[in-house]
C-alpha positions in Angstrom: -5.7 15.5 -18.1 -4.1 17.0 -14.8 -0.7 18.0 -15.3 1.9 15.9 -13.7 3.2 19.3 -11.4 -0.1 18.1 -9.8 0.4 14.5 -9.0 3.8 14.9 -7.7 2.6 17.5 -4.9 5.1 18.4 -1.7 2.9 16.1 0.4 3.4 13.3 -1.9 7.1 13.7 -2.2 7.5 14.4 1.6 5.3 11.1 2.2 7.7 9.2 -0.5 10.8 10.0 2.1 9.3 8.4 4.8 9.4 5.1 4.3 12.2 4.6 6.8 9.7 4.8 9.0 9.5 1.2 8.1 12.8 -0.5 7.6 12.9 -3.6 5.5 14.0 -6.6 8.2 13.8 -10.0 6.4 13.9 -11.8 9.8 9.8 -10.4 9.8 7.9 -13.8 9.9 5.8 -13.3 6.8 7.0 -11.8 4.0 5.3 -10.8 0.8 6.2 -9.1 -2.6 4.3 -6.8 -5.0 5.2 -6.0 -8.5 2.8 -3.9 -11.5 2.1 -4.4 -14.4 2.2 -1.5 -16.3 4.8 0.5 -14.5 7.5 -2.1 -12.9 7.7 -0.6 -9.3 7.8 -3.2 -6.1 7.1 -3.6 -2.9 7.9 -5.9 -0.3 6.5 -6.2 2.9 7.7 -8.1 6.1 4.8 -8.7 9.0 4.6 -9.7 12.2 1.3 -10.5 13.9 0.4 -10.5 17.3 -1.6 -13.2 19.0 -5.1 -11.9 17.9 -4.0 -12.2 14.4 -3.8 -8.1 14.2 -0.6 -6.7 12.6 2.0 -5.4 14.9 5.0 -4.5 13.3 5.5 -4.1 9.3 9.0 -3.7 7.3 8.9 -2.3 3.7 11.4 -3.2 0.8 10.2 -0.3 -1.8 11.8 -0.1 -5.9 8.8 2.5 -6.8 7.6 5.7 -8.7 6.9 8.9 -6.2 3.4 7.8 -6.2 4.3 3.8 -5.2 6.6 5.0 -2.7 4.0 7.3 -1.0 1.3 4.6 -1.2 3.7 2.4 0.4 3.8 4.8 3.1 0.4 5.5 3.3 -0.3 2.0 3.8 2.1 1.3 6.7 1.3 4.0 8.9 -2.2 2.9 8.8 -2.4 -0.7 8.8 -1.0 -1.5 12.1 -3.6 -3.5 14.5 -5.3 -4.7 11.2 -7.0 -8.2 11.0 -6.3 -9.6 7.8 -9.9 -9.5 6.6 -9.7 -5.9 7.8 -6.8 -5.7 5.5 -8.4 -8.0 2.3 -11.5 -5.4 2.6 -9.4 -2.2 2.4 -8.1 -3.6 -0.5 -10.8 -4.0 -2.7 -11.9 -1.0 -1.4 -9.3 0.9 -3.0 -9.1 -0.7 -6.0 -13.0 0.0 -6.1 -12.5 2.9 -6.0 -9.6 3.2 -8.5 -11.9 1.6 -10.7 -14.2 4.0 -10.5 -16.9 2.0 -9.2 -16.9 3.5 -5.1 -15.9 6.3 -3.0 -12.4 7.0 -1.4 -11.8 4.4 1.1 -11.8 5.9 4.9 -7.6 5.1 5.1 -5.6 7.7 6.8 -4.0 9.7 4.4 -5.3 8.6 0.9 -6.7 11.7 0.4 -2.7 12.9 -0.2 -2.5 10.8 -3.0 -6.2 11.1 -4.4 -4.9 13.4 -7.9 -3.2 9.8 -9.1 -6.9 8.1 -9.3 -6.8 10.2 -12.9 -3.7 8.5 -13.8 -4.4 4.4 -14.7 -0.3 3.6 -15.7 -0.2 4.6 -11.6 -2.5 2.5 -10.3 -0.8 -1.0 -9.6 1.8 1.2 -8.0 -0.6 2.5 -5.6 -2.2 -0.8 -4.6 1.2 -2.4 -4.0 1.3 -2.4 -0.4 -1.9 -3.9 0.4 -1.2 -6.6 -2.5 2.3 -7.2 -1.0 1.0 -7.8 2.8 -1.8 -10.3 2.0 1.0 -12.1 -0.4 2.7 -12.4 3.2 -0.1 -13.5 4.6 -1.2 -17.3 4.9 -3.7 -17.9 1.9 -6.0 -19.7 3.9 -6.5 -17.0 6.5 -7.6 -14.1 3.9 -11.1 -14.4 2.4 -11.4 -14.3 -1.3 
């Protein structure tokens, strides 16, 4: 098993301090929370979509480990102008791919965090912002 010197690299640590990039604002119109299972961290997410039902401006609330808190961020900066099924599909992309059962998803910046795929206890942590946005979202407008 990888050592944990290489989970928590400098670009996941650096990645874990920018979330306020994204500050929490609970006047967002849609507002979602995350929690795992196997490791406690959360994530809340605020969104606001623009007319064409893309996202245009995200908040984050994050309680996480290294690895949820760089997710977090990995998420944000790269969901911007997303549909929501655009968003439902990157998300069962990545767990696919947790799982085992796909390749990487094309999302900028996974790649930073790619070493915690070999850790399971991390993975609800790393799936927490996608989770967290489509809990904001309107239930009827993601597909299943």
């Amino acid at each position: 098993m990888p050592t944990a010197t290489a989970l928590y690299t400098p670009q996941v640590l650096t990645l874990a301090t920018s979330l306020a990039q994204w500050p929490w604002d609970a006047a967002l119109p849609l507002l979602g929370e995350a929690r795992s299972s196997t490791c406690g961290s959360k994530v809340a997410v605020g969104l606001q979509l623009a007319g064409n039902g893309a996202i245009e401006r995200i908040g984050l609330r994050v309680h996480a480990c290294a690895i949820g808190q760089a997710s977090a961020a990995i998420f944000a900066a790269a969901a911007l102008g997303l549909t929501l099924p655009a968003l439902a599909e990157s998300e069962q992309a990545l767990s696919r791919w947790l799982g085992g059962d796909a390749p990487m998803p094309e999302w900028p910046g996974l790649s930073q965090i790619a070493a915690a795929r070999n850790y399971p206890a991390r993975h609800g942590a790393i799936l927490l912002g996608w989770k967290a946005a489509l809990a904001a979202l309107p239930s009827a407008s993601v597909p299943r």
